[in-house]
LUMGUVO-942628 format. One line per 10 residues: number of its first residue (from 1); for each residue x, y, z of C-alpha. Coordinates in steps of 0.2 Angstrom, whole numbers, always signed. Layout:
// residues N
NUM) X,Y,Z  ...
//
This chain:
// residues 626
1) +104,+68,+61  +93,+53,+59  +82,+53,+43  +68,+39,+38  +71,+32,+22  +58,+37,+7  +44,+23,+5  +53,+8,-4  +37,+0,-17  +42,-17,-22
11) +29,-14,-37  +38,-3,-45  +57,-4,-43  +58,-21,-41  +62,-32,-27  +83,-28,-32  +79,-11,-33  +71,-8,-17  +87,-20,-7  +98,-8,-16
21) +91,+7,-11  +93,-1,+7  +111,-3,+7  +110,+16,+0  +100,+24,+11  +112,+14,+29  +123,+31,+29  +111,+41,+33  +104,+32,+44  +117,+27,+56
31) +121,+31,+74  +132,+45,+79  +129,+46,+97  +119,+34,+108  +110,+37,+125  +106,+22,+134  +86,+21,+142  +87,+8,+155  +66,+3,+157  +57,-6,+170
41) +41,+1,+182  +49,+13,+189  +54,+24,+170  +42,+21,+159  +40,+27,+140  +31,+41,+143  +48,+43,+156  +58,+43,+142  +48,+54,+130  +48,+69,+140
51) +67,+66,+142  +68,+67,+122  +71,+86,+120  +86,+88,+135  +93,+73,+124  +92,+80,+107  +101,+96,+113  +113,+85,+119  +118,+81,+103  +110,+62,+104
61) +105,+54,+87  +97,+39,+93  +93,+33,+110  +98,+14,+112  +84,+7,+121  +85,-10,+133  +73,-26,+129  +55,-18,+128  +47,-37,+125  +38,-43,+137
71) +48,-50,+153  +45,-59,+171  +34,-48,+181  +44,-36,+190  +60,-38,+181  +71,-24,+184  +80,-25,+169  +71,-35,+155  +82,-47,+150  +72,-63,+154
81) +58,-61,+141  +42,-72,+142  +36,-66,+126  +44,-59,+108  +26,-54,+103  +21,-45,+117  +27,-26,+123  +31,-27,+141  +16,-17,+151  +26,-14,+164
91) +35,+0,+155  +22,+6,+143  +5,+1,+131  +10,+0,+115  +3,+16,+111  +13,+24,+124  +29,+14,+115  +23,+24,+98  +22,+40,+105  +41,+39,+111
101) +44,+34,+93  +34,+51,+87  +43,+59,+100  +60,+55,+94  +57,+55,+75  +48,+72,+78  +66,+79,+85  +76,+69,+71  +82,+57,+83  +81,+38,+81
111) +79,+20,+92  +90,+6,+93  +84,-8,+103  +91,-21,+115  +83,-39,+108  +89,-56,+116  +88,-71,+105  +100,-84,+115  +86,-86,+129  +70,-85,+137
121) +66,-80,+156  +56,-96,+163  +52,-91,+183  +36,-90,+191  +24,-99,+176  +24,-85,+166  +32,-89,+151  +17,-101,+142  +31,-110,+128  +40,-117,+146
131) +24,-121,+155  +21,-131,+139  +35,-141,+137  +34,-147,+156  +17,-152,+154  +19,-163,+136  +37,-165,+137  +44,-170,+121  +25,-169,+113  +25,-153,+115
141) +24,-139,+100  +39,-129,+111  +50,-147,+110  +62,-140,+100  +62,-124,+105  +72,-125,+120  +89,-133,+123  +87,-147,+132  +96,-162,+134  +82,-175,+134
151) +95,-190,+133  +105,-186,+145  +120,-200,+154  +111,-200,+169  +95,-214,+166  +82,-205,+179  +81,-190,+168  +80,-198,+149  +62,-186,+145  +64,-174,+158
161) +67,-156,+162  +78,-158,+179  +71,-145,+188  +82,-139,+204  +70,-124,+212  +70,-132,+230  +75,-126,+246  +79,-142,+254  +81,-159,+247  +65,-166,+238
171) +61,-179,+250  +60,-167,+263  +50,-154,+255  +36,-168,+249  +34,-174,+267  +33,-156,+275  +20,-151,+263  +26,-139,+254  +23,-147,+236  +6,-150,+233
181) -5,-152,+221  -22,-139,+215  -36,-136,+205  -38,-120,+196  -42,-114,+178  -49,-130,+172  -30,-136,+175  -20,-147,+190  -6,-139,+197  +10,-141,+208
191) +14,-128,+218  +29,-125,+227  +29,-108,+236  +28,-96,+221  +31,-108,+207  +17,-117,+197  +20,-130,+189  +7,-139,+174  +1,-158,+177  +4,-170,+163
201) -15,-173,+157  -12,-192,+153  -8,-193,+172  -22,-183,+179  -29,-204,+181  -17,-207,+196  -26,-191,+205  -42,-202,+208  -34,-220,+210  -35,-217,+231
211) -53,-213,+230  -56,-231,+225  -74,-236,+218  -84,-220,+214  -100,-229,+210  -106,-228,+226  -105,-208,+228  -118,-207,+212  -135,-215,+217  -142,-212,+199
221) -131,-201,+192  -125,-215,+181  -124,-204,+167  -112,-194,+174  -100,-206,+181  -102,-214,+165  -93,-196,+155  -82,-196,+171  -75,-213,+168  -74,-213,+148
231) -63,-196,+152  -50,-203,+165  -50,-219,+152  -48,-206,+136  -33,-197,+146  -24,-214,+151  -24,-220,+134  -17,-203,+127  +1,-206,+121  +13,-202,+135
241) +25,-186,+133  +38,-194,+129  +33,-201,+113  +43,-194,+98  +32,-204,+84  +22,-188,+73  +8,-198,+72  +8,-203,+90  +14,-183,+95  -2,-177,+84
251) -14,-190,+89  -11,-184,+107  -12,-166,+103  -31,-169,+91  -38,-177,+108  -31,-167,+124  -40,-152,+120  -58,-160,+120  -58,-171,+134  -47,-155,+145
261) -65,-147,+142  -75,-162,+144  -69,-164,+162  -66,-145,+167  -87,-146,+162  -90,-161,+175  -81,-150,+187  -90,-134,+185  -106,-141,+181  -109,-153,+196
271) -106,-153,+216  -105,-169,+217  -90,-171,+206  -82,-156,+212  -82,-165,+231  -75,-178,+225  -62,-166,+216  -58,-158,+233  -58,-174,+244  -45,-182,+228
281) -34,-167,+230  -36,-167,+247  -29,-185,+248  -13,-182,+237  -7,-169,+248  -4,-180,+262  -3,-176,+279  +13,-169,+288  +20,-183,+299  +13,-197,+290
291) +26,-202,+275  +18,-214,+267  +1,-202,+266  +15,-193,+253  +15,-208,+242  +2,-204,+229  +9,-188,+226  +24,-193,+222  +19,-207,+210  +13,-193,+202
301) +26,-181,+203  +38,-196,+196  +26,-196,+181  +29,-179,+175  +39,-173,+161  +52,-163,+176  +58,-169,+192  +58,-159,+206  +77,-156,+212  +87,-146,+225
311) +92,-130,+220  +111,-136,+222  +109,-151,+209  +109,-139,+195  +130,-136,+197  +130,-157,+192  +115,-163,+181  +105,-150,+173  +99,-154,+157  +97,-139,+146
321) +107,-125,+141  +105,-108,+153  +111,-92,+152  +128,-95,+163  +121,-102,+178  +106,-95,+181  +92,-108,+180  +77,-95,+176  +84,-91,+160  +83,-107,+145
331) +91,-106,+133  +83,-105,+114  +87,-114,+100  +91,-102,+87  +97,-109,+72  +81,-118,+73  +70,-108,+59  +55,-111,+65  +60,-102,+81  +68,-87,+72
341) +50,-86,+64  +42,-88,+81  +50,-75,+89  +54,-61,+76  +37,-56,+73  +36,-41,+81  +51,-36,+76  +48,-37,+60  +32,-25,+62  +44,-12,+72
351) +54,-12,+59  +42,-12,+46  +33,+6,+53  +51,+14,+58  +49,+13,+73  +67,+4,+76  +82,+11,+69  +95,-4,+73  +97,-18,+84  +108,-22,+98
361) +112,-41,+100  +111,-48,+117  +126,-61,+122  +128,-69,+101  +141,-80,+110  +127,-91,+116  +119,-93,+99  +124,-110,+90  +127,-101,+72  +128,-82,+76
371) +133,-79,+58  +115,-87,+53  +106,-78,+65  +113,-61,+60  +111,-64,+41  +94,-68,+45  +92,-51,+54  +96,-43,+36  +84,-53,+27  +72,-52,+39
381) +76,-31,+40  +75,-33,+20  +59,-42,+19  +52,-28,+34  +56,-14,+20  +50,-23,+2  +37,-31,+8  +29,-25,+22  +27,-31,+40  +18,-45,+37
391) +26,-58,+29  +18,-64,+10  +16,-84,+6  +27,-89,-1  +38,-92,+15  +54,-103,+21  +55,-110,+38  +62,-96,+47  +46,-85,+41  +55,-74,+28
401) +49,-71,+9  +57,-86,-2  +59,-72,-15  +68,-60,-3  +81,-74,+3  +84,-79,-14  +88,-64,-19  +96,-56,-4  +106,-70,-9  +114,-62,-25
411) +118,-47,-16  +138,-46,-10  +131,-38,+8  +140,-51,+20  +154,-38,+21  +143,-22,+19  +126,-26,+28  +114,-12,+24  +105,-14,+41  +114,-7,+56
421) +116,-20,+71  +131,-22,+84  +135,-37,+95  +136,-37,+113  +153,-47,+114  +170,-45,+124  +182,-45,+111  +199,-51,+122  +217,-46,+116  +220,-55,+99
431) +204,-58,+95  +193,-50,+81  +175,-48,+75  +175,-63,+63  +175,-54,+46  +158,-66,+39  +146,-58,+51  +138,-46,+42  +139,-32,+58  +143,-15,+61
441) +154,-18,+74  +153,-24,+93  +142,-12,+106  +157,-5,+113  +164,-14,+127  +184,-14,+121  +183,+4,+114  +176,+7,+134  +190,-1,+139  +202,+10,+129
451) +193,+27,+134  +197,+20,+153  +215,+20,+151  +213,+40,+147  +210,+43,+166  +225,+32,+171  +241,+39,+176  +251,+24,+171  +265,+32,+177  +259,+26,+195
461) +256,+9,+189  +272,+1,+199  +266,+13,+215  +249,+5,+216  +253,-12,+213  +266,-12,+227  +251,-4,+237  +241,-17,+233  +252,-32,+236  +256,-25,+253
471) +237,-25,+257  +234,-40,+253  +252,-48,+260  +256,-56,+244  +263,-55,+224  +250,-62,+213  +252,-66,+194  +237,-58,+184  +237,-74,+172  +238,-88,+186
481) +223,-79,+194  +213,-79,+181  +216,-97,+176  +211,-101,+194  +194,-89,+192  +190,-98,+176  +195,-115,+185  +184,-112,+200  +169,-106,+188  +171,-125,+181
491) +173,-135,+195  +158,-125,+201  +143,-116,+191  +148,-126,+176  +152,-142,+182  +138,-149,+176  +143,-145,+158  +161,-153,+163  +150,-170,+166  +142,-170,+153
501) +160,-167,+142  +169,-182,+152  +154,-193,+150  +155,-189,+130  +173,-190,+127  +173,-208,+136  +162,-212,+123  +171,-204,+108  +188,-211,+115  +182,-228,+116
511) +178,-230,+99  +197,-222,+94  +211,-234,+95  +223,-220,+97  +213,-216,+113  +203,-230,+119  +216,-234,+134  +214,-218,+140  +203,-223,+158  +190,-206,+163
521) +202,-203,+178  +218,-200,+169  +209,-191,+155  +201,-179,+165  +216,-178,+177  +225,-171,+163  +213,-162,+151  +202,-152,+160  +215,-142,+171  +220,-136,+151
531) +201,-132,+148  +202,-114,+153  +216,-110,+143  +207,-113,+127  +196,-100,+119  +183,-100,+107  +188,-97,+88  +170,-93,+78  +174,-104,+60  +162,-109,+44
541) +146,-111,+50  +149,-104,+70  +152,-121,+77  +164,-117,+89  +181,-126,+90  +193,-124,+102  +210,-115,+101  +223,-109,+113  +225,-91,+118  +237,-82,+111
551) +239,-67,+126  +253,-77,+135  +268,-90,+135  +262,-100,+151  +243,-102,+141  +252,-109,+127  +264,-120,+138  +249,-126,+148  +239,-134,+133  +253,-144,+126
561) +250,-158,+138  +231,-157,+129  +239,-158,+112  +250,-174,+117  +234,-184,+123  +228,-179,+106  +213,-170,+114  +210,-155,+99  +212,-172,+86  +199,-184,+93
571) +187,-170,+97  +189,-164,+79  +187,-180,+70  +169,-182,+78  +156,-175,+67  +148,-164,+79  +164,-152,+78  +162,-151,+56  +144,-151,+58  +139,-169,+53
581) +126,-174,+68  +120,-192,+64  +116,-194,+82  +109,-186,+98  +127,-186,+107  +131,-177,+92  +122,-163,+96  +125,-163,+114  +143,-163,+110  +143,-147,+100
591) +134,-142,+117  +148,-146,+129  +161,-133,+137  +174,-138,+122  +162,-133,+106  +147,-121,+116  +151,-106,+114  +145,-97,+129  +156,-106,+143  +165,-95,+154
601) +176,-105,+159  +184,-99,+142  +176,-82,+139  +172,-69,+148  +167,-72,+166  +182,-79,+172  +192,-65,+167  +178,-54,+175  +181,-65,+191  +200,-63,+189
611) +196,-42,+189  +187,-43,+204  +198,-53,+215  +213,-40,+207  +207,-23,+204  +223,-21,+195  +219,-28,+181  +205,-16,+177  +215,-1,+178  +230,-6,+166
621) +231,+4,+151  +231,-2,+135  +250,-8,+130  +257,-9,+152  +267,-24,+154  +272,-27,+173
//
């Protein structure tokens, strides 16, 4: 049964002393058997805590919870977290949350929770590091924090977030009216049914362009005008968002808060200037039927640090990483220390107070250096237990004690790590846990798949693949229908990511002379129908590179042709693939299908397309062969 550890004091065993007594105490501590707590409005904490008792005499040593962080309203599963620092209220206070904790400790019984680093949930305006970014583009604090693309091939979108959350194409949307501009909060706005979305400051100046002269709408109030003009003129001059200078990017962020108050007081202070206020936004709204009334509004909707797109774009040209193909959920820049720091706080504190037992990684193969990431969660587990759950100067970027990293250091606990956490990832046939991640394992998806095969007769194997040919009037090959799953999931949800590749190899090829005679049309034409056929191999630092999969002859047969055009030689040469990133492409190379890890088109989702489209294949036993 699950015991806490006795009180580690750094004082007096030492800093060495008390990590050792970590990697002692992990035994005891580790899970037997799980229950998994699904939370959203509907089961709450105090749900789970009255469970705890049926549970224990279940023989359940630790219940593994999902993501308790705060999450889009009404998320039903919690995966699209809007803050790490913040539990979600929809399931519980945090006083509820210790109370399940008390509940389970009192019974013996521990927590492991469900955290996801690769991304954020972005929907709806409720998720303030997003709302940021869009409204100070890359002179935002968040800049950095998500992984966006802002140099993208396509010229409209250099500093931009492409947004595609339209119904119908933009155009169409702006001259019906449904994309307007509003006033609340102190703050401008643009709405677009449910979605609101911040107004660059250093634009708010094209809002009361169409009014014209404003001197004649005073009569004496010249002091006023005057503080009403000095702001519009201090908010033009602001350096635009897409400056990248510090200086520039700090001078912007000293001055925006003073004159955001200075104008939200003329506003609330004065019914004249909140008149004019109505009548300006009034004006930039247009009126249905008259387009050219829709100019001003989009003048300054052109300014922004987004566009406005159709929901369909976002297959073609969006320009930051998501979670698959879902547009709501960003994804984070991991290996960037600061946000390790940013986002670990609570964390820490949970583990800090016993409240969390061990941590179950959400989707690592989206992270661009899981190995980092998970060492990090040992240090960070270390620092939670030696020094407490605040963090003590002196600190390195990522937020953990210099001490505690130095000497975590010294410690041989990459193959032995003394803090329990498992991986959410689909180990296919062939392919193993890299050995360097200090894990407990994987959270069980291939031993599920082995306990399946206990319920299959595989004597009636041959039986119900006949039946199934019958029904469906033809003989499939499993292998051929996966490669066409993961083909389609190219051509379509990440064809975007393919763009972006084929513009970059262009690029790359013309400065080889081994490949600069290569034209895009015969490369493609005869490298990306081999792209599905390669799978991601985890190396070094947790670039990814690609390899061929080893589960059939026809996958290996298929990528020669990739070999001949020396595709795996120029993409290894670059330096994105060995970690040497001396320019932006760089980067967003070792983003593209071929080095990111997360693609489907080579992990996961394809095969799970494949499944679905040929039940079959989800029925096989371990070791049946057609």
């Amino acid at each position: 049964m699950h015991r806490r550890p006795a009180a580690l004091a750094p004082e007096s065993s030492g800093l060495s002393e008390c990590l050792d007594r970590l990697a002692a105490n992990k035994r005891a501590n580790r899970p037997l058997a799980t229950y998994r707590l699904q939370f959203r409005r509907e089961f709450r904490f105090e749900d789970a805590r009255r469970l705890v008792p049926y549970l224990h005499r279940l023989g359940i040593t630790h219940c593994y919870a999902s993501p308790v962080l705060r999450a889009r309203a009404g998320s039903q599963h919690g995966y699209d977290i809007t803050d790490h620092n913040a539990i979600n209220p929809e399931i519980g206070t945090p006083e509820e949350f210790r109370s399940l904790v008390a509940e389970l400790q009192a019974h013996g019984m521990g927590l492991v929770l469900d955290i996801v680093p690769n991304h954020m949930g972005v929907g709806h305006g409720g998720n303030p590091w997003w709302q940021d970014v869009l409204e100070n583009g890359r002179t935002s604090q968040y800049a950095e924090f998500f992984d966006i693309d802002w140099e993208p091939f396509k010229a409209e979108l250099r500093n931009k977030v492409l947004l595609p959350l339209l119904g119908e194409y933009y155009g169409e949307e702006l001259e019906q009216g449904r994309i307007r501009l509003g006033y609340s909060d102190g703050r401008f706005v643009i709405t677009y049914y449910d979605k609101r979305l911040p107004v660059d400051p250093q634009t708010i100046p094209l809002i009361f362009e169409p009014m014209g002269d404003l001197r004649g709408r005073f009569n004496g109030e010249q002091p006023q005008l005057r503080e009403f003009e000095e702001v519009l003129r201090g908010l033009r001059n602001l350096p635009p968002h897409t400056a990248t200078d510090p200086q520039l990017i700090r001078q912007r962020r000293e001055q925006l808060p003073g004159l955001r108050r200075r104008l939200a007081a003329l506003f609330e202070g004065s019914p004249r200037m909140r008149q004019i206020l109505e009548e300006a936004v009034q004006r930039m709204n247009g009126t249905p039927g008259d387009d050219r009334s829709f100019d001003p509004l989009h003048r300054l909707l052109e300014a922004q640090a987004y566009r406005l797109a159709l929901w369909r774009v976002s297959a073609e040209e969006i320009n930051y990483r998501r979670f698959f193909d879902i547009n709501d959920l960003v994804g984070l820049r991991m290996e960037n220390p600061e946000v390790f720091a940013a986002t670990h706080q609570l964390i820490r504190r949970l583990l800090a107070d016993g409240s969390v037992n061990g941590l179950r990684i959400d989707h690592p193969d989206g992270l661009f250096n899981p190995r980092q990431y998970f060492t990090r969660l040992q240090m960070l587990h270390a620092a939670s237990q030696c020094c407490g759950a605040d963090p003590r100067a002196p600190l390195a970027e990522n937020g953990i004690e210099l001490t505690v990293q130095e000497i975590f250091g010294q410690h041989d606990w990459l193959s032995q790590a003394p803090f329990y956490v498992v991986a959410e990832k689909i180990l296919e046939p062939g392919e193993e846990l890299p050995q360097e991640w200090p894990l407990d394992g994987t959270s069980g998806y291939d031993f599920l798949n082995q306990v399946n095969g206990v319920f299959i007769e595989q004597r009636n194997a041959r039986a119900l693949t006949n039946l199934y040919r019958r029904f469906i009037g033809a003989a499939l090959d499993p292998d051929q229908l996966v490669y066409e799953s993961k083909k389609q999931i190219m051509q379509n949800a990440l064809a975007s990511e393919v763009t972006v590749l084929s513009h970059m190899l262009d690029e790359i090829s013309s400065g080889d002379r081994k490949a600069r005679d290569f034209t895009r049309h015969s490369r493609d034409h005869r490298l990306f129908p081999r792209v599905p056929h390669l799978h991601r191999r985890t190396r070094g630092d947790q670039r990814a590179r690609p390899r061929v999969h080893r589960r059939s002859h026809r996958s290996r047969q298929a990528a020669q042709p990739f070999r001949r055009v020396g595709g795996f030689r120029l993409l290894a040469r670059h330096p994105a693939a060995s970690g040497r990133q001396s320019r932006p492409m760089d980067r967003r190379l070792s983003q593209a299908p071929l080095f990111h890890p997360q693609v489907p088109a080579a992990h996961g989702a394809g095969d799970g397309q494949g499944n679905g489209r040929y039940g079959l294949l989800r029925l096989q036993p371990p070791g049946f062969a057609q």
